[in-house]
C-alpha positions as CSV (number, residue, x, y, z in Angstrom):
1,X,156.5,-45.9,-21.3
2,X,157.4,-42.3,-20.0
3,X,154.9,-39.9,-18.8
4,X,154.4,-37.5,-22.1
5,X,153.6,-41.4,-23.9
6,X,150.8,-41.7,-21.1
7,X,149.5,-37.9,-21.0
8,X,149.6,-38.5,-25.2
9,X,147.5,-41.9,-24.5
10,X,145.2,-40.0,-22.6
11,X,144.7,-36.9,-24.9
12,X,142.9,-39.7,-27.4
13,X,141.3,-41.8,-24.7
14,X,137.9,-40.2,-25.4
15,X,138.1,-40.9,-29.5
16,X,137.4,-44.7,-28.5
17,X,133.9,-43.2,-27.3
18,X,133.0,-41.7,-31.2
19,X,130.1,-42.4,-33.3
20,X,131.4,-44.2,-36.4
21,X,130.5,-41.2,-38.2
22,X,133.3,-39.3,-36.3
23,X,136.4,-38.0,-37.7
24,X,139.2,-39.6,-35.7
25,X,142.5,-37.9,-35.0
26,X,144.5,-41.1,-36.7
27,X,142.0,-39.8,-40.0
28,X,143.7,-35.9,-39.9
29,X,145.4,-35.0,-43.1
30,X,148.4,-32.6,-42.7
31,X,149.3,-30.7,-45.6
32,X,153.1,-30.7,-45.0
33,X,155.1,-33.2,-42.5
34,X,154.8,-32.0,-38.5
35,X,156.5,-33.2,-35.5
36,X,154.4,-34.8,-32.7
37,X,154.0,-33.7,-29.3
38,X,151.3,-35.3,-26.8
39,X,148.0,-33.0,-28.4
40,X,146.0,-34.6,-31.0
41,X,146.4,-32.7,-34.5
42,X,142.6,-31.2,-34.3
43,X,143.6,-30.0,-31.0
44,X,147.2,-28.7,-32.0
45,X,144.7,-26.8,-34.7
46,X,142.8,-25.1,-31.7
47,X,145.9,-23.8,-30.3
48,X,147.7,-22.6,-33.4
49,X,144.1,-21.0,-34.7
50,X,144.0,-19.3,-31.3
51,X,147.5,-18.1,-31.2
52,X,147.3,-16.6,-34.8
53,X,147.6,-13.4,-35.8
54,X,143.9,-13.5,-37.6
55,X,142.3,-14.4,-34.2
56,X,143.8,-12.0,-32.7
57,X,141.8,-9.6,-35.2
58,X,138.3,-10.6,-34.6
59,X,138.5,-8.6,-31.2
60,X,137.3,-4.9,-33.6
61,X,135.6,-6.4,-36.7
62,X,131.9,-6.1,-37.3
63,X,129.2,-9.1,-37.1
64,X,126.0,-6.6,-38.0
65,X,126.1,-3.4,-36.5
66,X,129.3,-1.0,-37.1
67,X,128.3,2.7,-35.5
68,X,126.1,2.1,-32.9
69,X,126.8,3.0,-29.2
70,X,126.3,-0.2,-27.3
71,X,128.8,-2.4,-25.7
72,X,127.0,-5.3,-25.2
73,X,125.5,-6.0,-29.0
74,X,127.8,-8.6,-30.6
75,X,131.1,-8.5,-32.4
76,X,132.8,-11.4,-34.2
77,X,135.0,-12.3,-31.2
78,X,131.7,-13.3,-29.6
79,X,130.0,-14.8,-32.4
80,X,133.1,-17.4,-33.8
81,X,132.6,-18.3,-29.3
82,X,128.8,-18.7,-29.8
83,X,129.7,-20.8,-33.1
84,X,131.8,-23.0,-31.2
85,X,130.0,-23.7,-28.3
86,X,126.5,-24.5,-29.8
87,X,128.5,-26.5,-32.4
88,X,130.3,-28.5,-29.6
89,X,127.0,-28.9,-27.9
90,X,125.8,-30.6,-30.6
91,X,129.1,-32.8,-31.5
92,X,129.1,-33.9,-27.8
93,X,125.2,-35.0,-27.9
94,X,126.1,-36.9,-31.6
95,X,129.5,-38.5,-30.6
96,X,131.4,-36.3,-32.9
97,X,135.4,-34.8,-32.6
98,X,135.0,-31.5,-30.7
99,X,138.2,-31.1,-31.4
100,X,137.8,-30.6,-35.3
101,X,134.3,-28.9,-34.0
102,X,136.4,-26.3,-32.0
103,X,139.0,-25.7,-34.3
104,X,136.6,-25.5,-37.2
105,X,134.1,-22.9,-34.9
106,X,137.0,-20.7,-34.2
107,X,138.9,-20.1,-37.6
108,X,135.8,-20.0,-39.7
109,X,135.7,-16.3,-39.8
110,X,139.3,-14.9,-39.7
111,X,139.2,-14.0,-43.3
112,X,136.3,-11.4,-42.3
113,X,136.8,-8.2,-43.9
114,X,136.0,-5.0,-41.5
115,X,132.8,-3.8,-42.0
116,X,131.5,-7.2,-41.4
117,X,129.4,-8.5,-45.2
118,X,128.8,-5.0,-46.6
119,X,132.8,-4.9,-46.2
120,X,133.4,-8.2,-48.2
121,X,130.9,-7.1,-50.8
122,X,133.0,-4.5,-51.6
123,X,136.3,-6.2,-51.5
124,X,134.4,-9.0,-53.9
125,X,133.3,-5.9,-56.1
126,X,137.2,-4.7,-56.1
127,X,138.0,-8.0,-56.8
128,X,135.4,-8.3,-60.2
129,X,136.3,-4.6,-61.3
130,X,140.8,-5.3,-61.2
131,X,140.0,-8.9,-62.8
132,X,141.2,-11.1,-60.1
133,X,138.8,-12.9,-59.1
134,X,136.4,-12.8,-56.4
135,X,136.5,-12.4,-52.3
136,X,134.9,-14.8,-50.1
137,X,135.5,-14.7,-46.7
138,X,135.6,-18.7,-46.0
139,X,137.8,-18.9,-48.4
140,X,139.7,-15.8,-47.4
141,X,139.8,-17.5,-43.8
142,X,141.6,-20.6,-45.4
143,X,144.1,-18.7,-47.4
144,X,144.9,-16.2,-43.8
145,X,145.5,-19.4,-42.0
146,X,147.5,-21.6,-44.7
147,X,149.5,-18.5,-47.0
148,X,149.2,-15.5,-45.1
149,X,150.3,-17.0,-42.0
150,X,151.7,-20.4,-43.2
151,X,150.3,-22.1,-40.1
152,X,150.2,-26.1,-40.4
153,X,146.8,-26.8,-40.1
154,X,144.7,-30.3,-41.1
155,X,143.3,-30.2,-44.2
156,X,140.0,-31.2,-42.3
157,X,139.9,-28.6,-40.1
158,X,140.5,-26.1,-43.2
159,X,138.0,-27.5,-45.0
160,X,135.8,-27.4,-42.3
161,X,136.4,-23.3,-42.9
162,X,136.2,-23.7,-46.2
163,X,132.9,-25.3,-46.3
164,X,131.1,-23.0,-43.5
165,X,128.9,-20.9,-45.5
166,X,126.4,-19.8,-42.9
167,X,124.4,-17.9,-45.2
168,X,123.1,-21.1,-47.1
169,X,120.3,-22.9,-45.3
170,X,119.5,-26.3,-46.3
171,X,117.4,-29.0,-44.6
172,X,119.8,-32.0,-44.6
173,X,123.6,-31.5,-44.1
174,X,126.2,-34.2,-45.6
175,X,129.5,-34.7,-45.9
176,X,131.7,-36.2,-48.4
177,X,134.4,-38.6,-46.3
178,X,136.3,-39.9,-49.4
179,X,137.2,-36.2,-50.0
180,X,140.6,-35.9,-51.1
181,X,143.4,-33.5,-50.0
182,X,143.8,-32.6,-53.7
183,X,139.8,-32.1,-54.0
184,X,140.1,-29.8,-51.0
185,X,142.6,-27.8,-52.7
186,X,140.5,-28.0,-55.9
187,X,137.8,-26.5,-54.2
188,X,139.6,-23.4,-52.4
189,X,141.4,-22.4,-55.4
190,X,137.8,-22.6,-57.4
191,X,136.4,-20.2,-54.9
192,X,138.6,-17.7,-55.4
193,X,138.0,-18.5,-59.5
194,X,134.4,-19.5,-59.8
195,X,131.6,-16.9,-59.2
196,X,129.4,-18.6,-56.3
197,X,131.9,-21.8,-56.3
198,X,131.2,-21.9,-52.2
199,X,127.8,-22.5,-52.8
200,X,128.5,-25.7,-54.1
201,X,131.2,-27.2,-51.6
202,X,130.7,-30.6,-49.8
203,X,132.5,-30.6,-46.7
204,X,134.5,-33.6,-45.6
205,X,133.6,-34.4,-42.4
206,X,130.3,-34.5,-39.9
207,X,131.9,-32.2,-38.1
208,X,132.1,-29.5,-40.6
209,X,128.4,-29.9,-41.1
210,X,128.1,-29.3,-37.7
211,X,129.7,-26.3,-37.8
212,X,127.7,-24.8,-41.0
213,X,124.6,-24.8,-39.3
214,X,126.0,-23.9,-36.0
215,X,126.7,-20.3,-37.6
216,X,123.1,-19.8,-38.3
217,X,122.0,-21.3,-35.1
218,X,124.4,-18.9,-33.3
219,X,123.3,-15.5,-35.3
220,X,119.7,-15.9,-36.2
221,X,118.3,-15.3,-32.6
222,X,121.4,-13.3,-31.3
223,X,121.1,-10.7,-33.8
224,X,116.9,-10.4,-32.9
225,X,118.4,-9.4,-29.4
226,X,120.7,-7.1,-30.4
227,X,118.3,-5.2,-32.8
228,X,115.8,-5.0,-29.7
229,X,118.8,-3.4,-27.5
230,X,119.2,-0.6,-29.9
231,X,115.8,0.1,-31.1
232,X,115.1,-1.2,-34.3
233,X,112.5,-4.2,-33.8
234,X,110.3,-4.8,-30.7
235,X,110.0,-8.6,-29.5
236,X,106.1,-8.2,-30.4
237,X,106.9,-7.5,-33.8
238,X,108.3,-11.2,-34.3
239,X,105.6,-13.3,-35.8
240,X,103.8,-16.0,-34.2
241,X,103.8,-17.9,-36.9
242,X,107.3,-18.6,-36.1
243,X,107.9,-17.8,-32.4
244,X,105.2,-20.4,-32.0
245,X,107.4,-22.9,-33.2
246,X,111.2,-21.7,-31.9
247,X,110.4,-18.8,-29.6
248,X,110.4,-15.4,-29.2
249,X,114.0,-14.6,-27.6
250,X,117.4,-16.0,-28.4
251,X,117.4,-18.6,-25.3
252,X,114.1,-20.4,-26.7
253,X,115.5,-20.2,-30.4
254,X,119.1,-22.0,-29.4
255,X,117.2,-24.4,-27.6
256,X,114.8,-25.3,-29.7
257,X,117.7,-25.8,-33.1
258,X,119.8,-27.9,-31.1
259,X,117.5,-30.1,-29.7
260,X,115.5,-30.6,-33.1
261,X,118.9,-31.1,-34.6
262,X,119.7,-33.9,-32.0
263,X,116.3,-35.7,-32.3
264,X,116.8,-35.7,-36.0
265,X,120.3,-36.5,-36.5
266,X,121.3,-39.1,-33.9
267,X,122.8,-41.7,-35.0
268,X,123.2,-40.8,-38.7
269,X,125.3,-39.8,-41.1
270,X,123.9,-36.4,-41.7
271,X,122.4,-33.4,-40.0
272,X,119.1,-32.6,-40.5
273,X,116.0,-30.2,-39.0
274,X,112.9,-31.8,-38.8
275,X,110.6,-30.1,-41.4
276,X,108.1,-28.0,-39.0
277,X,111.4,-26.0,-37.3
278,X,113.2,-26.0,-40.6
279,X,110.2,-24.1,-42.0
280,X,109.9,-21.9,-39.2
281,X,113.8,-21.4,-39.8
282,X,113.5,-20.2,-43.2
283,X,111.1,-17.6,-42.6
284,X,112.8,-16.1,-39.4
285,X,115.8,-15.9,-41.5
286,X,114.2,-13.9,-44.4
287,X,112.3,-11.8,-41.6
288,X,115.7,-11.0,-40.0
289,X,116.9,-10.1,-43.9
290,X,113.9,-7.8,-44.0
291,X,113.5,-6.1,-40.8
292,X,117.3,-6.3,-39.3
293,X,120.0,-6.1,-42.3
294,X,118.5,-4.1,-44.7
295,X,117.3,-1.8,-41.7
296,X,118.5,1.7,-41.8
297,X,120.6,1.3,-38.4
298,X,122.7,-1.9,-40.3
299,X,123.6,-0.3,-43.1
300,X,124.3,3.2,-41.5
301,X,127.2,5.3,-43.5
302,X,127.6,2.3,-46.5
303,X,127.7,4.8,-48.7
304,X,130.9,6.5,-47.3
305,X,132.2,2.7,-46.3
306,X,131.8,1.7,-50.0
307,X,134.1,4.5,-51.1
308,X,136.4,4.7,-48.6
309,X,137.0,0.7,-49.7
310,X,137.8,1.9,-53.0
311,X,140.0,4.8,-52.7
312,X,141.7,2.7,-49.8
313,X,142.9,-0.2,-52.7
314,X,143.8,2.1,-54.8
315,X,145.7,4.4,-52.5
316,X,147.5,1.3,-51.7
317,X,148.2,0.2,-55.1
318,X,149.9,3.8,-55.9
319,X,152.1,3.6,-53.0
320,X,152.8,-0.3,-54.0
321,X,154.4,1.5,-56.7
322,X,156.2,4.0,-54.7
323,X,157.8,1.8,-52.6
324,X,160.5,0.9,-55.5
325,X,162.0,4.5,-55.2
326,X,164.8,3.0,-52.4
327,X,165.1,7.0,-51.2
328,X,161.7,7.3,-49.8
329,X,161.1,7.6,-46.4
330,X,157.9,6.1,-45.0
331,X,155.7,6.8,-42.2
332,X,154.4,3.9,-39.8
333,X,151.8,3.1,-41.7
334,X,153.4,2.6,-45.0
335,X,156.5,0.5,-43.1
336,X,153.6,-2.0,-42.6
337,X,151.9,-2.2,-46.1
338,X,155.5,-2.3,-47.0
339,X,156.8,-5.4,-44.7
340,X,153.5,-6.4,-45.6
341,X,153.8,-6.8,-49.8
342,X,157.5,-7.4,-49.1
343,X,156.6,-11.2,-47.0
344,X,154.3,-12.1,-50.0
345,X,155.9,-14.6,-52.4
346,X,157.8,-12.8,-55.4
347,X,155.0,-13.8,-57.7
348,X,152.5,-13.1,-55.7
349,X,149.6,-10.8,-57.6
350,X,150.2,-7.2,-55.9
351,X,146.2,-6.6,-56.0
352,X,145.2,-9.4,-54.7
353,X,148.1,-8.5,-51.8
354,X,146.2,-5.1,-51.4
355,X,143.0,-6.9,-51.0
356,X,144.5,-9.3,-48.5
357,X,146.2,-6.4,-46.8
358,X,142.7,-4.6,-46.7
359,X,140.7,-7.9,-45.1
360,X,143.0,-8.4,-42.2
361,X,142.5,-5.0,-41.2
362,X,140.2,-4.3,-37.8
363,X,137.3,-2.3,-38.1
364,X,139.4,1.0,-36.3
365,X,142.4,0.2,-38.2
366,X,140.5,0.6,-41.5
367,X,139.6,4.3,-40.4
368,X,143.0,5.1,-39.2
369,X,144.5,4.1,-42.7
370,X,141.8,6.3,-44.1
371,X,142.1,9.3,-41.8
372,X,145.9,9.1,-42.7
373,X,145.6,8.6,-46.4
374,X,142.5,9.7,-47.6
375,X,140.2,13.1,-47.1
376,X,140.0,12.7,-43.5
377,X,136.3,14.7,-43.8
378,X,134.4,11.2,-45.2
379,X,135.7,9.6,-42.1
380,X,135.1,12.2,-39.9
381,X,131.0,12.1,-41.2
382,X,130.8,8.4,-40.0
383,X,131.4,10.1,-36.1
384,X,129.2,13.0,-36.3
């Protein structure tokens, strides 16, 4: 036995360690033929997530707050890291694949529009109004990482994505192991189809469950902080009803989800909150909903956003047309819709190529394409 057969024997040393309720590296699904090398498949899906194009994205996209002046409130770089590590802290404690965890955690929100959820609502709304479809950004995360990019991810891991929905809140988390490749599938193409088809997806694995609530774990007290930093709640404002039971600050409130998780999950096949904290849970959440994202601050300049969204696609979609004139000669910008619509597959839908083009874009990138295409006074209101 060589060396690379030993550091390969190593890599899965720790799997022999999992709860039975683990997903196991000799489970992965791939959706096409792969050569081996000594990392595990869900940790081959780290590195490729990682070293993707998408990832590399999430460095100027919004999580809440778009135009306020403070570099320390949180982006979605640092919220897929938050994701991942309370997610792993949990796996670790249950005996789960950190691996899947990880991977999972980091990809779940590459197919994040700029402009954060205000910025998919209107891509969704683009999407309802051309007729095809609808925009979700778990599924849009899936379809960067498996079309856009044609990276060779596990099914489990993209289902993991898939399945993430962070908005949904439910007391008990399962899984559905006898999930099929084909169901997977099923299930993405249905979300793009299906009004609210997310809502109803069963993830595969533990892990993904892990993951799910991870999201909500990492936001819900993070985003408390963040609105204290720029002015919009005070920490006396939170009610005791509920920081008697999680906390008053985002330490305490991590703590307090992981654990109860822990104490309530250990050793089963499911995740769930104990009913006291899960209680307490729901009525931070709608608090934060009340007091944080429909404050004035979160949804600063939507109006002006909204549109911009719209003349944007449809700026796009004219020049889409343009681009068969062979004697027209492009700037920078429209080279790289161009390259863009021209790597698509022939029979690819050119709107739904727009709204791809759209949801990969950065925050700052967004406004550039404005300022270039469109009245450059709307975007110069969002600085003033």
């Amino acid at each position: 036995m060589d060396i690379l057969e030993k550091a390969k024997i190593n890599m899965l040393s720790n799997e022999n360690l999992l709860s039975e309720y683990a997903c196991k590296s000799e489970d992965a699904i791939l959706l096409k033929e792969d050569k081996e090398d000594i990392r595990p498949i869900f940790f081959r899906d780290i590195d490729r997530i990682i070293h993707s194009l998408g990832y590399t994205r999430y460095i100027d996209k919004t999580q809440v707050f778009s135009f306020t002046k403070n570099d320390h409130i949180t982006h979605r770089v640092l919220h897929v890291q938050l994701v991942s590590k309370i997610a792993r802290t949990i796996g670790r404690s249950l005996k789960l694949n950190e691996d899947l965890i990880e991977a999972i955690a980091l990809g779940h929100d590459i197919g994040h529009s700029p402009f954060g959820h205000k910025g998919e609502k209107y891509l969704n709304d683009i999407c309802i109004k051309e007729n095809i479809g609808y925009f979700c950004h778990n599924a849009q995360s899936v379809r960067v990482l498996k079309n856009l990019e044609g990276l060779n991810i596990s099914v489990q891991t993209l289902d993991g994505i898939l399945a993430h929905n962070g908005e949904i809140l439910i007391n008990k988390y399962e899984c559905n192991k006898n999930k099929t490749k084909n169901e997977f599938n099923m299930d993405l193409e249905n979300t793009f189809r299906v009004e609210g088809y997310s809502k109803k997806i069963v993830p595969m694995t533990l892990e993904a469950c892990v993951v799910r609530l991870s999201d909500i774990i990492a936001y819900i007290g993070r985003d408390i902080e963040d609105s204290i930093k720029i002015g919009i709640i005070e920490r006396k404002d939170l009610p005791k009803e509920i920081t008697d039971v999680l906390g008053d600050n985002n330490s305490k409130i991590v703590d307090t989800l992981i654990k109860d998780i822990i104490i309530n999950s250990f050793e089963k096949p499911y995740l769930a909150f104990s009913d006291e904290v899960f209680e307490a849970l729901m009525k931070l959440k709608d608090w934060n909903y009340k007091f944080i994202y429909a404050s004035k601050e979160a949804n600063k300049y939507q109006e002006i956003i909204k549109n911009l969204f719209y003349d944007l696609y449809y700026c796009y979609l004219n020049k889409a047309e343009e681009f068969n004139n062979t004697k027209l000669q492009l700037t920078d910008s429209e080279e790289n819709l161009y390259n863009f619509i021209k790597e698509q597959p022939k029979e690819a839908n050119i709107k739904r190529t727009i709204i791809d083009y759209i949801a990969g874009q950065t925050d700052q990138y967004f406004l550039n394409e404005c300022l270039e295409h469109l009245n450059g006074e709307n975007v110069d209101k969002l600085y003033k």
